[in-house]
C-alpha positions as CSV (number, residue, x, y, z in Angstrom):
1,X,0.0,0.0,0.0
2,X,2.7,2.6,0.9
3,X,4.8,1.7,-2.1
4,X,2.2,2.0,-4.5
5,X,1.2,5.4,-3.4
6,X,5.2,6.5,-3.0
7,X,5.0,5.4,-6.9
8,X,1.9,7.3,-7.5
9,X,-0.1,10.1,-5.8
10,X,2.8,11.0,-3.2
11,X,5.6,10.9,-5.7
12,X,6.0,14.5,-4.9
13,X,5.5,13.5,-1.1
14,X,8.6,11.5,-0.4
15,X,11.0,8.7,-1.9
16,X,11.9,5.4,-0.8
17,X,15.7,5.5,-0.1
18,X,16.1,1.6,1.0
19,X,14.3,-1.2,1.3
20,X,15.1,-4.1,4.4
21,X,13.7,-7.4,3.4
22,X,14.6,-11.5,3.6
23,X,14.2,-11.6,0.3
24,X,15.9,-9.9,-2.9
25,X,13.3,-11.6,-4.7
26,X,10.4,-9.4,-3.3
27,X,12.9,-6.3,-3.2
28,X,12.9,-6.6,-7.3
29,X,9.2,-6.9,-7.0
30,X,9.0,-3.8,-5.5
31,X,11.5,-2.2,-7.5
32,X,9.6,-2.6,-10.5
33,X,6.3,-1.4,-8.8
34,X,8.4,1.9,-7.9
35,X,10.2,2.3,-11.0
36,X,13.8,2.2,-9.7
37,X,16.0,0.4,-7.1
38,X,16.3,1.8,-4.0
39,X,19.5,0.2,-1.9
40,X,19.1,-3.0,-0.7
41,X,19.2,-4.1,3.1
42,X,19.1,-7.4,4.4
43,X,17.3,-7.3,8.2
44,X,20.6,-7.8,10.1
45,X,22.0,-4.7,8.4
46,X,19.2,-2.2,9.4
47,X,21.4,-0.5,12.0
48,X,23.7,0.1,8.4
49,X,20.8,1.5,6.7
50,X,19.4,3.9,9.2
51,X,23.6,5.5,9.4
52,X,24.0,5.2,5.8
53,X,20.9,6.5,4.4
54,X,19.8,8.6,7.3
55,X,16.1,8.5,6.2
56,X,13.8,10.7,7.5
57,X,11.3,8.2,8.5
58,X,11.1,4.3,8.6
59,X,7.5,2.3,7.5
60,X,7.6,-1.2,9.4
61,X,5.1,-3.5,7.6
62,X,7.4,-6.6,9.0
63,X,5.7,-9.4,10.9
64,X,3.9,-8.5,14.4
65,X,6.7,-9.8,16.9
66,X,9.4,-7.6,15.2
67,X,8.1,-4.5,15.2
68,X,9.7,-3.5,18.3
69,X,13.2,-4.0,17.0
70,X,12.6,-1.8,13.6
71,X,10.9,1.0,15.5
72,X,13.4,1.3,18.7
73,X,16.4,1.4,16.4
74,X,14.6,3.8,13.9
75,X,13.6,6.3,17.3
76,X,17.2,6.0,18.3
77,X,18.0,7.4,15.2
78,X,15.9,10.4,15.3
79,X,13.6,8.9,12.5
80,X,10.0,8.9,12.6
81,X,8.2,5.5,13.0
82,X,5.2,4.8,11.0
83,X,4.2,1.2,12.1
84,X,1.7,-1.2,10.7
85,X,-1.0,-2.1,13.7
86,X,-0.3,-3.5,15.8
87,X,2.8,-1.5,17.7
88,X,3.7,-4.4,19.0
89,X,3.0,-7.7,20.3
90,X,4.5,-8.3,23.9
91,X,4.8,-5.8,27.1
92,X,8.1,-6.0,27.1
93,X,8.0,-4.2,23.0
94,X,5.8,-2.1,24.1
95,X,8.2,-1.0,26.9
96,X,11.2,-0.6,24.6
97,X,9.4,1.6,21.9
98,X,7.6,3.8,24.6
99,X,11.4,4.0,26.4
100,X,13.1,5.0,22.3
101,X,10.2,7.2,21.9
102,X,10.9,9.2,25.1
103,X,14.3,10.5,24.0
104,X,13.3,10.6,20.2
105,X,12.8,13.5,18.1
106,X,11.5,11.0,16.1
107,X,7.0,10.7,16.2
108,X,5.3,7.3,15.9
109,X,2.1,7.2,14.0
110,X,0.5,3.9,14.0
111,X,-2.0,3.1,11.0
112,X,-4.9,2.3,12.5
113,X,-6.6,3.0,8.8
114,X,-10.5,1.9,10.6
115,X,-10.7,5.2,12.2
116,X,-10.8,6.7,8.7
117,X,-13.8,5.0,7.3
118,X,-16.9,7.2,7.2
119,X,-18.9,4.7,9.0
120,X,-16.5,4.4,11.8
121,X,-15.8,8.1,12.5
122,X,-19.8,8.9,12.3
123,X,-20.1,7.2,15.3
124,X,-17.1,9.0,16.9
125,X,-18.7,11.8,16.0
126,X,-22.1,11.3,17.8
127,X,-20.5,10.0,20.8
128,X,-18.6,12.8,21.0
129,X,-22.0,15.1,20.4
130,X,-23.7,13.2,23.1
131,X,-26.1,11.6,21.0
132,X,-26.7,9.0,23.9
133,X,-25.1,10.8,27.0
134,X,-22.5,9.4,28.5
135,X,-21.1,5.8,27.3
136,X,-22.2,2.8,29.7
137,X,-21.3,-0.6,27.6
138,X,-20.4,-1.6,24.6
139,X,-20.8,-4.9,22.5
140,X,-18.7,-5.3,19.4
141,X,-18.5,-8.4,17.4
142,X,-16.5,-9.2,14.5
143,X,-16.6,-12.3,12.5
144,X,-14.1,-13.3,9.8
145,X,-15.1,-15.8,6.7
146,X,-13.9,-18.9,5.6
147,X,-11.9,-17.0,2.9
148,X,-10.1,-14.6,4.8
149,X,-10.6,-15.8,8.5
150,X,-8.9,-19.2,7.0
151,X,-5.7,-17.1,5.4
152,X,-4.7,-15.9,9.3
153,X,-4.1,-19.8,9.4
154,X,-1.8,-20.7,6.3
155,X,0.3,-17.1,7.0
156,X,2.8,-16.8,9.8
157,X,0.0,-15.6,12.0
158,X,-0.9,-19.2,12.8
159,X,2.3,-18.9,14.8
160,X,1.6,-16.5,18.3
161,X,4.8,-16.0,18.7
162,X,5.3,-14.0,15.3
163,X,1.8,-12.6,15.3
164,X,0.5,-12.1,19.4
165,X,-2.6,-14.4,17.6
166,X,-5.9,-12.6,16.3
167,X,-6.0,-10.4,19.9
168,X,-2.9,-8.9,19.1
169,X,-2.7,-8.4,15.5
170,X,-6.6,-8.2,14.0
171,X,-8.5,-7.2,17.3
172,X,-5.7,-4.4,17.8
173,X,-8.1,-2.8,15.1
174,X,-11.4,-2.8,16.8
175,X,-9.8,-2.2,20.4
176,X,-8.7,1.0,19.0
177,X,-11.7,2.0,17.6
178,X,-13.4,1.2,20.8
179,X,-10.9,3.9,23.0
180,X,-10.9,6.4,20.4
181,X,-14.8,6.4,20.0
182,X,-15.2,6.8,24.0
183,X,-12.5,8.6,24.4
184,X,-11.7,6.1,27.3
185,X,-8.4,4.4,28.8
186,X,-8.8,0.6,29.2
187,X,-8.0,-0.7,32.8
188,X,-8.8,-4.1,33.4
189,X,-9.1,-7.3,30.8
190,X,-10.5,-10.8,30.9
191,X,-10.3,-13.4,28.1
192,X,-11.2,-16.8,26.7
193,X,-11.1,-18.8,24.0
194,X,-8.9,-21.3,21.7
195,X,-8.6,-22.8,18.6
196,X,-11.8,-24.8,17.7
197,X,-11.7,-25.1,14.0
198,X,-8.4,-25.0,12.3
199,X,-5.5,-27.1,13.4
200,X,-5.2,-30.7,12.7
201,X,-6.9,-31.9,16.2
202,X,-10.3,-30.0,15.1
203,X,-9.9,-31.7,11.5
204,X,-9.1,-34.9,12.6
205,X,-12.3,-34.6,15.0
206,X,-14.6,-33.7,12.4
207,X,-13.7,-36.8,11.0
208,X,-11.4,-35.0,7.6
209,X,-8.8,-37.2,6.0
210,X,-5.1,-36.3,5.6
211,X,-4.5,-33.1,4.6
212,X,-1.3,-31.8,2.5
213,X,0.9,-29.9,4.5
214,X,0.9,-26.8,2.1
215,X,-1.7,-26.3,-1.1
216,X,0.5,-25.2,-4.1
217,X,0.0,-28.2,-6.4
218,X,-1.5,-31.0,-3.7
219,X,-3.6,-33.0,-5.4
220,X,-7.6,-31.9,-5.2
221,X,-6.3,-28.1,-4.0
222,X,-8.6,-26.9,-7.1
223,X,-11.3,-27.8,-5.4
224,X,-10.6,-27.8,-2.3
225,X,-12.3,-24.2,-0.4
226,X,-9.4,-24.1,2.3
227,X,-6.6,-24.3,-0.2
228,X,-4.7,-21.3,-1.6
229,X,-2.2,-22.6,-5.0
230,X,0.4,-19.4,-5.3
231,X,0.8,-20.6,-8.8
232,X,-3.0,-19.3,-9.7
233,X,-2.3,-15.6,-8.6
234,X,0.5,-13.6,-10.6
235,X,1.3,-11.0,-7.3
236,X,1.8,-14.5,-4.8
237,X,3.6,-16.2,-7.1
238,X,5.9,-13.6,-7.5
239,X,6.0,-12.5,-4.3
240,X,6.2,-15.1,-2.2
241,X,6.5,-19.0,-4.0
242,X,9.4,-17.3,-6.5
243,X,10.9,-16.4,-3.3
244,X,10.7,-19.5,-1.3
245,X,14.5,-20.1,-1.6
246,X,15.6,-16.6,-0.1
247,X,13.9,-17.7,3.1
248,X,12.3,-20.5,3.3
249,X,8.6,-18.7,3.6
250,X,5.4,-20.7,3.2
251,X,2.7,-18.6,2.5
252,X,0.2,-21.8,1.5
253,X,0.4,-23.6,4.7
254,X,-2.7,-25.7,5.1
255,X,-4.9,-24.7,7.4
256,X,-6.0,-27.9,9.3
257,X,-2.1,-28.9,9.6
258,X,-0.5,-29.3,12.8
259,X,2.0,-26.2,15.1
260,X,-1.0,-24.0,14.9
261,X,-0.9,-21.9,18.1
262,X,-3.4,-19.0,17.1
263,X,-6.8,-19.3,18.5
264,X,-9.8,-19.1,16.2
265,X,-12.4,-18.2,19.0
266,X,-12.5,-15.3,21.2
267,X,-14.2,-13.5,23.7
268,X,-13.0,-10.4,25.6
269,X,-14.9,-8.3,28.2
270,X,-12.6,-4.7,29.2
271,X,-13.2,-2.1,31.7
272,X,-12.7,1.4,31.2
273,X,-11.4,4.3,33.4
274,X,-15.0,6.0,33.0
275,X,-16.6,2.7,34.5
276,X,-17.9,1.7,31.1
277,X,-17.5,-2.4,30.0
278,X,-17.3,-3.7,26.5
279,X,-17.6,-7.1,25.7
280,X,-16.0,-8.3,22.4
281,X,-16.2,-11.5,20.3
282,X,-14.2,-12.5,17.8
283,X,-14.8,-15.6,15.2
284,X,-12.3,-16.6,12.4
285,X,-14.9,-19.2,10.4
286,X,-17.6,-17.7,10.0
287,X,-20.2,-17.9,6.8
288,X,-19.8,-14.4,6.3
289,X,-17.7,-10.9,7.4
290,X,-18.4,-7.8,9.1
291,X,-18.9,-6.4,12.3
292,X,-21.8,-5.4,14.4
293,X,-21.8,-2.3,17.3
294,X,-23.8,-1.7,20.0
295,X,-23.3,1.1,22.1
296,X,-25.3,1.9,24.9
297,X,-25.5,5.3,26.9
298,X,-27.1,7.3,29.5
299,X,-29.5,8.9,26.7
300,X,-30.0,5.8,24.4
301,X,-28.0,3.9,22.2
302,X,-26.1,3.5,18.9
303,X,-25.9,0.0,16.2
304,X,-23.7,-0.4,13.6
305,X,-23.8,-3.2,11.2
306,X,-21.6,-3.7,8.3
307,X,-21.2,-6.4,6.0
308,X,-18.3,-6.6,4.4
309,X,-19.6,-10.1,2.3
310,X,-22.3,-11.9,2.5
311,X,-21.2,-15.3,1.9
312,X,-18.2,-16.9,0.3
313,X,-19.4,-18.8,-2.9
314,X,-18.3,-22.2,-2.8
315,X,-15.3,-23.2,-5.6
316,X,-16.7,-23.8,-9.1
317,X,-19.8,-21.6,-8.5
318,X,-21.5,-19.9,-11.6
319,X,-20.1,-16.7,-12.0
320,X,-17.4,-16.7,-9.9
321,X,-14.1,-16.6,-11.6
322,X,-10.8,-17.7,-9.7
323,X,-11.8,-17.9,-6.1
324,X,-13.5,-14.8,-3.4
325,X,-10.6,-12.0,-3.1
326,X,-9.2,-12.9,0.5
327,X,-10.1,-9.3,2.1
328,X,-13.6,-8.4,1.6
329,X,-12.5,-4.5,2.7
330,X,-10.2,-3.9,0.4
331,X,-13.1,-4.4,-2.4
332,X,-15.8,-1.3,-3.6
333,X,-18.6,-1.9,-1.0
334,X,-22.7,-1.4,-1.8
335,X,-23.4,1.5,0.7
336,X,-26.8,0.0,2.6
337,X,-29.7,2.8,2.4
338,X,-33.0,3.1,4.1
339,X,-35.0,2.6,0.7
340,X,-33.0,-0.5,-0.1
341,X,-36.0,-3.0,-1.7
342,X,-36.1,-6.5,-0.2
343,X,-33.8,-9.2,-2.4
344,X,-32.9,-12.8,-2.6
345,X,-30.2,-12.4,-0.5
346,X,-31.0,-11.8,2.8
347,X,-27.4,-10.5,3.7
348,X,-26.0,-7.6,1.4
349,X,-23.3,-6.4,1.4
350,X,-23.8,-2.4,3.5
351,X,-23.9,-0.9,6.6
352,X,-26.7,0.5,8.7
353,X,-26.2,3.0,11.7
354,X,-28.8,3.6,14.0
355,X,-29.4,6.0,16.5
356,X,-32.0,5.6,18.8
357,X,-32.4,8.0,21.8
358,X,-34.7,7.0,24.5
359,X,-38.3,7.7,24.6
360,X,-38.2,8.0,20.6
361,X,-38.2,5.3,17.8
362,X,-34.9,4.6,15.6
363,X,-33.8,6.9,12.6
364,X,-30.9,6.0,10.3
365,X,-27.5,7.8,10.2
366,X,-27.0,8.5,6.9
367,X,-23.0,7.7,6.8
368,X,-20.9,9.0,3.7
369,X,-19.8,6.5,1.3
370,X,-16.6,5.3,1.7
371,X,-14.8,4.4,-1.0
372,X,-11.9,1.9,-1.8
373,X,-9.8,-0.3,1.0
374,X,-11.3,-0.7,4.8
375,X,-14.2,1.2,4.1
376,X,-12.6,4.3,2.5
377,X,-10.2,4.5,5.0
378,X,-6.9,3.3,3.2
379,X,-7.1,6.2,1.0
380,X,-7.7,9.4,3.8
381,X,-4.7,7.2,6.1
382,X,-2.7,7.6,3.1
383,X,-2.8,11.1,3.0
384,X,-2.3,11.7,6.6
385,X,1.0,10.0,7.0
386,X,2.3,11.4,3.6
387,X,0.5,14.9,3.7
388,X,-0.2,15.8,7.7
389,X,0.1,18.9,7.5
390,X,-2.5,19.2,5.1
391,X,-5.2,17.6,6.2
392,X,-7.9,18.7,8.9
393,X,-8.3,16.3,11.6
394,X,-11.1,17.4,14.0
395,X,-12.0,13.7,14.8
396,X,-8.7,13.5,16.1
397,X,-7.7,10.2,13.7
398,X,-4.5,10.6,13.7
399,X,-2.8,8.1,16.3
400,X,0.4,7.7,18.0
401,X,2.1,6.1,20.0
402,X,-0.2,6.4,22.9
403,X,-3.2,4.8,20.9
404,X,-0.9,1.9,19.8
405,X,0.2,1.0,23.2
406,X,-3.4,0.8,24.4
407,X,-4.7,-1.4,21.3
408,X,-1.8,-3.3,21.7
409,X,-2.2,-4.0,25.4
410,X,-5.6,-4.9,25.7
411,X,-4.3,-7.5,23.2
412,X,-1.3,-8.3,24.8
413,X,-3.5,-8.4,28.5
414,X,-6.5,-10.8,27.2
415,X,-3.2,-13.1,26.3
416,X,-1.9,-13.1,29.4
417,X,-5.5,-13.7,30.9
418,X,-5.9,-16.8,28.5
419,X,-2.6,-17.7,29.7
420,X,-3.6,-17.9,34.1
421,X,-7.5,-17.6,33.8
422,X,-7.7,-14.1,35.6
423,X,-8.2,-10.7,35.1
424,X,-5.1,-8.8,34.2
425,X,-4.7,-5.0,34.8
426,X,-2.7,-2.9,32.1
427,X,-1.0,-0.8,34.6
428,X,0.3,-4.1,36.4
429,X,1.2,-5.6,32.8
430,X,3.5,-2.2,31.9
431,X,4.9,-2.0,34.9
432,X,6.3,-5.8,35.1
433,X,10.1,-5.3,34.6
């Protein structure tokens, strides 16, 4: 995403001076997407790049677990720090960047890109109004499909220790969006959940046969809904089964193979400074994808429900060519609208927002269309980290490093609470050490 607008839009904005990757194989990939070739960095030489090239700021897109070690050398350096949610994925990371951070000239801005969908900043917006008084609960559930819930299981994320699991590096999202529409600190966390449908003990329970330990050209992968052949798609095949030998990186894993340590099923309840609760649920198999809000106050209460897609068609369906695109969000969405007439399908995609103060009936939000990538909000993050001081901000979007350590830890707390069954208290958790 950041290359392709460095190579576009906000060519004027900045210019890549180095890449650091594993792989020259994705470098040249890159390179051609950009149109020249930037110096080359191999991970253990980062500290070379930061004295050699002395760039002004540093984009970590690396996996979860190693953010820390990009952004704490990059502060050290005076850079800025734009980091890929989540900050990081362990208190002790979070300790170390907040530590660089202190003595940087250097800013973090972490791309939490849901705060800039339309949909998501209405309701910041009528919170912050007092649409419904003062905040009391909230429930927020979010369900992932068989197409893209399933690819957090063939991807490195299946491993916790690279990713922090789904708490740490997908709920990070709505945990933000949950502080930043309250305007609320989290305090206390409690978690359960576990894998229940991928992994090789749920498939071997449900009664499936042997399974190939990655998909690219097992037999039956063609029509096989779980399996992802890197050969069929021009940007993986390039990307990542060309580059196999630089690494060693399987991006086709199967999903009902064995060392999966990411759990599937969540459920999170979090207490806030203000006294409010949310409870959270998070599914990784479901039929469909989207996310539904409830948010109640002292003066009524606010639901939002988005679909991101309906269903996933199964393989060899009429109509469908190749298989579903893995993230729904990053497709042109059907805004939902009151006059919408009745269909077949019972589920488009849309989103709805209510508002319903007491003692009246419901009316609909009308909610801007958002356009493009995570409900329009790709394209306005975009433009904030390339163009800041050009864009109006009276949501108050923009976060930093405070807003990642607080996604991040609620994350990093409900592990530690899956982990000994309790309740765990931020404060206790950043202080360990």
């Amino acid at each position: 995403m950041y290359v392709e607008a460095l190579a576009s839009e906000y060519a004027d904005d900045g210019e890549v001076v180095a890449w650091c990757d594993p792989s020259p194989t994705r470098m040249s990939y890159y390179d051609a997407v950009l149109g020249r070739a930037p110096a080359r960095y191999a991970p253990e030489r980062f500290d070379d790049l930061l004295r050699e090239r002395r760039p002004d700021a540093v984009v970590v897109t690396s996996p979860d677990a190693t953010h820390h070690r990009y952004a704490v050398a990059a502060l050290r350096a005076g850079c800025d720090v734009v980091v890929e949610k989540p900050l990081t994925t362990t208190a002790e990371g979070a300790r170390a960047i907040a530590e660089a951070a202190r003595d940087s000239a250097g800013r973090v801005v972490v791309t939490f890109n849901y705060r800039y969908s339309p949909r998501n900043g209405e309701v910041r917006r009528l919170i912050a109004g007092g649409a419904i008084g003062d905040v009391t609960s909230v429930h927020f559930e979010w369900v992932l499909d068989t197409v893209h819930g399933a690819d957090y299981f063939r991807r490195w994320h299946r491993d916790k220790a690279d990713s922090g699991g789904l708490l740490v590096h997908k709920a990070s999202h709505h945990f933000d969006l949950v502080h930043w529409w309250l305007g609320d600190v989290p305090r206390t966390v409690f978690a359960l959940g576990g894998l229940r449908f991928y992994g090789a003990e749920n498939a071997a329970a449900r009664g499936l046969g042997p399974r190939p330990e990655r998909s690219t050209g097992a037999a039956g992968a063609g029509t096989d809904p779980f399996a992802l052949d890197l050969r069929a798609d021009d940007v993986l095949r390039r990307l990542y089964l060309e580059a196999e030998p630089d690494d060693g990186y399987l991006r086709d894993r199967d999903v009902f193979s064995g060392g999966i340590t990411t759990e599937d099923n969540l459920s999170v309840v979090v207490g806030y400074r203000s006294g409010a609760s949310m409870s959270y649920s998070l599914n990784a198999h479901s039929p469909w994808e989207g996310y539904r809000v409830a948010v109640n106050g002292t003066a009524g209460r606010l639901e939002l429900d988005v679909v991101e897609r309906g269903h996933v068609p199964p393989v060899g369906a009429a109509g469908l060519v190749g298989r579903p695109v893995v993230d729904p969000s990053a497709t042109p969405e059907r805004a939902a609208t009151a006059d919408r007439p009745i269909t077949a399908d019972p589920r488009p995609p849309g989103e709805r927002l209510l508002l319903q103060p007491h003692w009246s009936p419901a009316r609909l939000v009308d909610v801007p269309r958002g356009e493009g990538a995570h409900g329009g909000g790709d394209a306005r993050l975009l433009a904030d980290v390339f163009r800041p001081s050009g864009v109006e901000d009276p949501l108050g979007r923009r976060a930093g490093l405070r807003d990642g350590l607080l996604a991040a830890g609620v994350g990093i707390a409900a592990n530690r609470s899956l982990d000994t069954g309790r309740a765990v208290r931020l404060a206790d958790l950043f202080q360990e050490g």
